[in-house]
N, C-alpha and C positions, 0 to 999 in steps of 0.2 A: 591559831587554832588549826590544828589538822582535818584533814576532810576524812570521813566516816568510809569504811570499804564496805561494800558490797560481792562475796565469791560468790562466783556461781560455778556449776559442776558440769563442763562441756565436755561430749562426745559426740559418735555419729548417729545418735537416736533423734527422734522431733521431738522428743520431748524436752530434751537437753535443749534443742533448739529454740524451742518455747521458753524457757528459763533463763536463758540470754536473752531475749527481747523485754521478758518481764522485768528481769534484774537493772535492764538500763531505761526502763522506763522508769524503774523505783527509785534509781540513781537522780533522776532530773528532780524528783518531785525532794530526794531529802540532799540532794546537793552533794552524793557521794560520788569515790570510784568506783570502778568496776573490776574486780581481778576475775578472767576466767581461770580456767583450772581444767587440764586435762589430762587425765592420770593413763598412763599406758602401762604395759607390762612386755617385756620380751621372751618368749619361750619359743623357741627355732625347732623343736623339737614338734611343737603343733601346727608347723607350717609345713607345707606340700613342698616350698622350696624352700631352703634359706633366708631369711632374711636379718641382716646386720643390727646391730643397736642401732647404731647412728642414723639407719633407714626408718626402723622405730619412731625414732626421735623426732626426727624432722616430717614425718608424715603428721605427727603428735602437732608439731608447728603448723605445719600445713592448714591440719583441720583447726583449729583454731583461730588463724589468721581468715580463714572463708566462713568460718561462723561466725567472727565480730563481723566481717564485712557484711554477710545480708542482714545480721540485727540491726545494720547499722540502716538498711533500708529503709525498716519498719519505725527506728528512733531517729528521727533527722536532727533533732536536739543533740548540742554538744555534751557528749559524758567523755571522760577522761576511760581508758581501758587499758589495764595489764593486762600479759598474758602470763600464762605458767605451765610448761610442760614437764609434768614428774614422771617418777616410774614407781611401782608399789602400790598397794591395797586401796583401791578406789576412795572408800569410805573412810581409813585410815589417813589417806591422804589430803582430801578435803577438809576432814576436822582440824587437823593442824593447819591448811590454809586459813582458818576462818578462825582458827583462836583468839585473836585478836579483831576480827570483826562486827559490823553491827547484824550483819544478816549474811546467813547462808542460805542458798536458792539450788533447787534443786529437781530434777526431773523426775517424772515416776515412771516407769514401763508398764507394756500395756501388758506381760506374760500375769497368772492367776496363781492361786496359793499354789501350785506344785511348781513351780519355777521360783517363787519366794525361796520357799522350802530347801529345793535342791540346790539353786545357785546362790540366795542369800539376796539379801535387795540394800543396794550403796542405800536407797531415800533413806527406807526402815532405821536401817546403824545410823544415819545422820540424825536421825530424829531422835532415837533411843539416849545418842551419846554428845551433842552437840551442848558446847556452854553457851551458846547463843541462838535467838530466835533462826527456826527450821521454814521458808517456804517448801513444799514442794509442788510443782506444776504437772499439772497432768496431762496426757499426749494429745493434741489438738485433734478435734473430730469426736473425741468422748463426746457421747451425746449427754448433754445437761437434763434433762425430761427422762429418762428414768432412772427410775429410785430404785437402788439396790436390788439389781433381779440377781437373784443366784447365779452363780458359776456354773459351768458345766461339771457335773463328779469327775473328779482326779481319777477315779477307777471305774472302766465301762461296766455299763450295767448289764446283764444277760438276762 
């Protein structure tokens, strides 16, 4: 019998970070792996200097290899962990990690509907498009104790 994967969608947000602690806590309890997942993209042309694919890439490793290590703090329980650094459409890309999995996990950002909006949100498309159950975690320090207060208006009031 093969053991059940668990992806989760690592980058350098806390909330990401919170979703790898969760995801390998969920691991111990259903006896899965762990594949992180963290999706980069190169455009040289948005950076102030230069920078290489392969600088990309390996930064991609980088941060991956420092976010299993402090999850690994918080979970001192053995979980087996992949890692996986792609390149391409965040949410595009996690879905197809998790095709095959039993759960995708996933972070929320703390930006408001006009950053939805404008930049589009990886959780949302995982939620919207995923063939398999969607956790997503939201950014540590969201206070639990209130309920839905309004947003500040997207456009100042005069």
């Amino acid at each position: 019998m093969s053991r059940s994967t668990i992806v989760v969608g690592v980058d350098e947000s806390e909330s990401s970070h919170a979703a790898l602690v969760w995801a390998l806590r969920e691991a111990v309890i259903r006896g899965a792996t762990v594949l992180a997942v963290n999706v980069w993209s190169h455009e040289p042309l948005s950076d102030f200097a230069f920078t290489s694919v392969e600088a990309v890439r390996q930064a991609s490793r980088t941060l991956l290899a420092d976010a299993v290590d402090q999850a690994r703090e918080h979970v001192p329980a053995a979980v087996w962990v992949e890692t996986s650094s792609v390149s391409g459409n965040p949410s595009v890309r996690l879905l197809e990690a998790a095709d095959d999995a039993e759960l995708l996990v996933v972070g929320s950002h703390r930006g408001g509907l006009l950053r939805e909006v404008m930049l589009g949100s990886c959780s949302s498309a995982c939620v919207r498009h995923a063939t398999v159950p969607v956790v997503v975690i939201p950014p540590p320090g969201r206070d639990r104790h209130h309920k839905h207060e309004a947003e500040p208006p997207i456009v100042p009031t005069y």
